[in-house]
N, C-alpha and C positions, 0 to 999 in steps of 0.2 A: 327348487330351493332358491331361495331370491338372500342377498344380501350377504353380512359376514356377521357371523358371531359363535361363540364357544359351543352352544347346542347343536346349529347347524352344522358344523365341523365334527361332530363329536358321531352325529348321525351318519354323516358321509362314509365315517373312518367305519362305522358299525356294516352299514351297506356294502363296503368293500372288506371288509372283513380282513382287515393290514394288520401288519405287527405291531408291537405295541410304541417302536421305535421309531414308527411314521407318522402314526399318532399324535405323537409329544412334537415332532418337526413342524406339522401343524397348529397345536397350540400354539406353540413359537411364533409362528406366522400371526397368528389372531392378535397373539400381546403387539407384537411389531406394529400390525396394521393399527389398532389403539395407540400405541406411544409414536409416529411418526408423523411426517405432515406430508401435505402435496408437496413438488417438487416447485420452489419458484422462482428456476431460470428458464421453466419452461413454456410451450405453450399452455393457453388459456386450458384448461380439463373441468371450468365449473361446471359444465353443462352432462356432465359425465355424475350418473344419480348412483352408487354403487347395489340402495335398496331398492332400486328399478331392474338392476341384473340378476339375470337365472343365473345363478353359479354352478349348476349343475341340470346336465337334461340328460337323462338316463335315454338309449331305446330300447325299444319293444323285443331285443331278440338278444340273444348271444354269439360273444364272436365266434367266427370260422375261419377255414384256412381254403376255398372252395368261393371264388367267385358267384358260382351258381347256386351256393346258401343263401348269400345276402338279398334280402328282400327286394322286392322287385324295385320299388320306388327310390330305395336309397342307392343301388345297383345301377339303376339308369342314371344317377348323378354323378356316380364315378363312370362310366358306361364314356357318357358328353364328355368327361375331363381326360377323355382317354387314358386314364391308370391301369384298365386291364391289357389293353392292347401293348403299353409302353411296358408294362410285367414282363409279357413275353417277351417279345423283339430283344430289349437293350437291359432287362434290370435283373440281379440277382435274388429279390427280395423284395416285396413290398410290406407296409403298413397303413390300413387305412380308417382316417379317425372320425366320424361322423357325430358332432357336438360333444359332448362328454365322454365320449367310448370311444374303445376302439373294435373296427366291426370286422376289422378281420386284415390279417398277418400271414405271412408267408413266406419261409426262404426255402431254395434251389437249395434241392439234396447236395449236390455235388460240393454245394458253398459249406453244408451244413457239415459235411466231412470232413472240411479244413480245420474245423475246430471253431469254427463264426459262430459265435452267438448272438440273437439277434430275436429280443422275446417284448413281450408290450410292457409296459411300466409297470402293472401290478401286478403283473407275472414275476415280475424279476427282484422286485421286492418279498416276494413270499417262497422266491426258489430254491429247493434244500442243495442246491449245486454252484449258484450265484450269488444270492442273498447277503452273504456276509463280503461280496465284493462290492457289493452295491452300496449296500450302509457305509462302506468305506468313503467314497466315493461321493453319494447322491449330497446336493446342496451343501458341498467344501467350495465349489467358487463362488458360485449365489446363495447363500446363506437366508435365512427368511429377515435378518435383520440387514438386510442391505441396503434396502429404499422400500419406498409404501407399498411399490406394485411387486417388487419380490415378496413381502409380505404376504399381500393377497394370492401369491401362485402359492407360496408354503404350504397356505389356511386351506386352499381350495383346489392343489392339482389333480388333474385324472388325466387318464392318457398318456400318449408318447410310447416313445421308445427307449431299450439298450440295447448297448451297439458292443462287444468285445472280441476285437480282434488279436488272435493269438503271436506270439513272438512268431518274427520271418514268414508270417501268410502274408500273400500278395492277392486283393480282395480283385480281380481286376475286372469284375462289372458290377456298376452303381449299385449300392442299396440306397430305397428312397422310403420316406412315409409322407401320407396324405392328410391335409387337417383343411378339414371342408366345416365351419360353421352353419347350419343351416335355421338353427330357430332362432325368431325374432326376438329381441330384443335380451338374449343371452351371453353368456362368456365363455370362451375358451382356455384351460390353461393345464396344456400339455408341458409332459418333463421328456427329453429327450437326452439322455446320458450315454457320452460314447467313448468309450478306450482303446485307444490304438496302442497296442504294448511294442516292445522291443523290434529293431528292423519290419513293421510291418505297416503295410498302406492300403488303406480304403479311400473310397470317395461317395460321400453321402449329399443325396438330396435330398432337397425338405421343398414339400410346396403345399401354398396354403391358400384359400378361396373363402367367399360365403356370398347369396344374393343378398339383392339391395332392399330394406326396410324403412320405414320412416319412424323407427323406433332404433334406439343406440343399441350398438354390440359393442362387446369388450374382449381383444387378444391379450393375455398376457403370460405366456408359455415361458421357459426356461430351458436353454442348452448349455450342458457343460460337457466342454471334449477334453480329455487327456490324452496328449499326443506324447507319448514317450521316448526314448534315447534312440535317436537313427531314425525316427517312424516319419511316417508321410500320411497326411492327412489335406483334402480337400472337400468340401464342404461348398456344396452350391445350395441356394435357395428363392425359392422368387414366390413375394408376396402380393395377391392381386385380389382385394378387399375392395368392396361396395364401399358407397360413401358418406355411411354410419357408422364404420367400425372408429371404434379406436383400439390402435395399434402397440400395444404398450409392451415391448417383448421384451428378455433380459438373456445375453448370449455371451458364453467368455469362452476361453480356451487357456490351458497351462500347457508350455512345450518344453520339452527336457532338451539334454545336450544332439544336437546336430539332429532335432528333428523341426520339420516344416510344417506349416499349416499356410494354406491354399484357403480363402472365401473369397466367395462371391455370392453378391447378392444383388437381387432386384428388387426393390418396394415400389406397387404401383397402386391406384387407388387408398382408401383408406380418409377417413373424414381429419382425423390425427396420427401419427406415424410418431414414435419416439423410439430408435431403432439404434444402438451404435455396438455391434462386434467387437468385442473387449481381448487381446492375444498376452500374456502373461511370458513372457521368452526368460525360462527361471533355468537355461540351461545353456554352459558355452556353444556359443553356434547355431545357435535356434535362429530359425527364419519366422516371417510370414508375412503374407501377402495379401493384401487387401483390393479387391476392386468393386466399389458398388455403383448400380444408376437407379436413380429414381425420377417419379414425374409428378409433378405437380399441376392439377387441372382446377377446375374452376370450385372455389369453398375449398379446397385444400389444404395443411399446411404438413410439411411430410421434412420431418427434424431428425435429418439420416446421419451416418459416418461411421465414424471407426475409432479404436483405443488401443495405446501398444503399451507397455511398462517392458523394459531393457533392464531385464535386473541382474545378467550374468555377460561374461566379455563376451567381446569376439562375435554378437547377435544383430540381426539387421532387421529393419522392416519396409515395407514398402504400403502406403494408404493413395489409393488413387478412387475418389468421389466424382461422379460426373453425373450432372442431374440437368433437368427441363422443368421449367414452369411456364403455364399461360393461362388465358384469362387472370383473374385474382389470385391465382394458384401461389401458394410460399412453398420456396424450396431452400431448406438449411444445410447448410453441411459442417458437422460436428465433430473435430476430429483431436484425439490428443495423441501427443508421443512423448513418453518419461524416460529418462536416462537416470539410473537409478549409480550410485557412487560406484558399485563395485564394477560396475558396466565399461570395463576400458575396451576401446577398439568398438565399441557401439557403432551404429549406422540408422539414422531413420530419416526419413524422406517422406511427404506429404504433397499429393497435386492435387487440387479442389477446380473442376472445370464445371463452368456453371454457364446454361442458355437461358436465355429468355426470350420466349416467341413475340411476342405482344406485351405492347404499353399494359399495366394496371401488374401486371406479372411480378414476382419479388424473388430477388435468391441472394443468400447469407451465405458468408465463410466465416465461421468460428472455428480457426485454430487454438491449439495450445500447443505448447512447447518446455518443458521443462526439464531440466540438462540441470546435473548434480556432479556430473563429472567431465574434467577437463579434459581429459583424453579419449574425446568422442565427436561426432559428428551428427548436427542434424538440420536437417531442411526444410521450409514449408513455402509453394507457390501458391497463388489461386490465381484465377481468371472468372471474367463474367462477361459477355456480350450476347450478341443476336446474332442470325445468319449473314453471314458476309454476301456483298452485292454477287460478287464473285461464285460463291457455294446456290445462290438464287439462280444466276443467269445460265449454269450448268446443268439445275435440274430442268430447268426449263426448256432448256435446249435439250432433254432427251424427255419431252412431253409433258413435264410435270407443271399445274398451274403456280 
């Protein structure tokens, strides 16, 4: 299925066989992507054809919950990324998503008795035991009329995950899911919806891949986490995309009173990157915490950061950027922090630490800063240089050229 429009949408929702609620979210998406334009503070995207993009690549089997189901050839690609091995050892739970599908899902009994839910996205929109949590829930942060490319994830998502974690479980070994692109010149665009309710904490990792083609690919997936009152939520994810993708994801989080959120993220490869972790602190006390790095190599430009809105007192945040480019590589760092009126006793703080290896190299700090109220606090540093003679003469001196 190449392209966007109201048939092709219309066929998808039939093929997946959705409610009729998901349906119309879609439409939604289609009107949006028709009434909205590119984004133009950002990088160049002409080159980005939409009726060049499979928006959909079904495979040949259905999912399992048994490593030893999934076809040999697609099995061996997760096999290389080590996801079954890293199941066992360290993870409570995997999901793993191979171009449009997901090929197969799995949580630890033992997790599964805490009351953890943790089902694939079009599972959980059609679950007669979830379903009506979900519709609560699904695309309230990212809405399909948000920007162009939330548009297009509306019109066209498959895959992903739900994640609901019950008041006072304590999740305490990672769930993760996998999103591997592998067909040429295709798009990806997973929904990943997670609820951390009342006193309870997980930690979720997301990781995402696809090889290199001389034809474009397109990421534009959606995560929305609800982190509830006391809850603890962390959130790792590391993106390492050939250097055809464009990278266009859309990620928020809401935190209630005195709950935390934890990200971290890596973005590495990727032809364009437009990435920035959005935290909504709609609760006294709300933290979060931000650390990302990115790299920029050569044809690069990789347009990272973070987003806070301080909309209740007493809430803090912390955004620390720290990125590499070389050769021609751009590296940006896009960061805002909003102090919202009712926000007294706020706190936010911004460190944008930028290298540059080599002449030709480029890196940006685009802060914002916007304060509404006087009884609050907020900060923003950057820095940019090269390796100090100093930080040279030391690797060198323990062998390094």
């Amino acid at each position: 299925m190449k392209g966007l429009t109201k048939e092709l949408v219309l066929e998808l929702a039939k093929l997946k066989n959705e409610p009729k609620w998901v349906t119309e979210l879609r439409l939604l998406g289609v009107k949006a992507w028709n009434e909205l334009v590119m984004p133009k503070w950002a990088p160049d995207l002409s080159d980005l054809n939409l009726e060049q993009i499979e928006t959909y690549v079904k495979p040949d089997f259905e999912m399992v919950k048994n490593w030893d189901e999934v076809p040999e050839e697609i099995r061996k690609t997760f096999d290389e990324l080590g996801i079954p091995e890293a199941e066992k050892a360290s993870l409570a739970g995997v999901g793993a998503q191979y171009d449009s599908e997901t090929v197969y899902h799995n949580l630890k009994t033992e997790v599964e008795k805490q009351g953890v839910v943790y089902l694939p996205m079009e599972e959980a929109v059609k679950d007669r035991k979830y379903s009506k949590m979900v519709r609560e829930y699904f695309m309230k942060i990212v809405p399909a009329n948000d920007h162009k490319f939330a548009a297009l994830h509306a019109a066209v998502w498959s895959g992903g995950s739900f994640i609901y974690v019950p008041k006072d479980v304590d999740v305490e070994v990672p769930l993760q899911s996998y999103y591997r692109l592998n067909a040429p010149g295709a798009g990806q665009f997973e929904h990943t919806l997670i609820i951390v309710d009342e006193g309870a904490s997980l930690h979720f990792i997301e990781g995402c891949s696809a090889p290199k083609y001389n034809v474009a690919n397109l990421h534009a997936g959606s995560v929305e986490i609800f982190v509830k009152k006391n809850a603890h939520m962390k959130f790792s994810t590391v993106e390492s995309w050939s250097k055809n993708m464009y990278n266009l994801n859309t990620k928020r989080a809401i935190v209630e009173e005195d709950g935390e959120l934890e990200w971290i993220s890596g973005s590495f490869g990727s032809k364009i990157t437009m990435l920035y972790p959005m935290a909504i602190l709609n609760g006294r006390g709300a933290k979060f915490e931000y650390t990302g790095v990115t790299f920029a190599g050569k044809g690069q430009i990789i347009d990272n950061g973070a987003k806070v809105v301080h909309v209740a007192p007493d809430t803090c945040s912390t955004i620390n950027t720290k990125s590499l480019s070389k050769d021609d590589g751009v590296s940006i760092s896009r960061t805002l922090a909003k102090i919202l009126p009712g926000a007294k006793n706020a706190k936010a703080f911004i460190d944008c630490k930028s290298l540059i290896l080599n002449e030709g190299a480029k890196a940006e700090a685009i802060p914002e800063v916007k304060v509404a109220c006087m009884e609050a606090e907020a900060a923003h540093e950057a820095s940019v240089g090269k390796i100090s003679e100093e930080a040279l003469f030391y690797l060198m001196s323990r062998g390094l050229s």
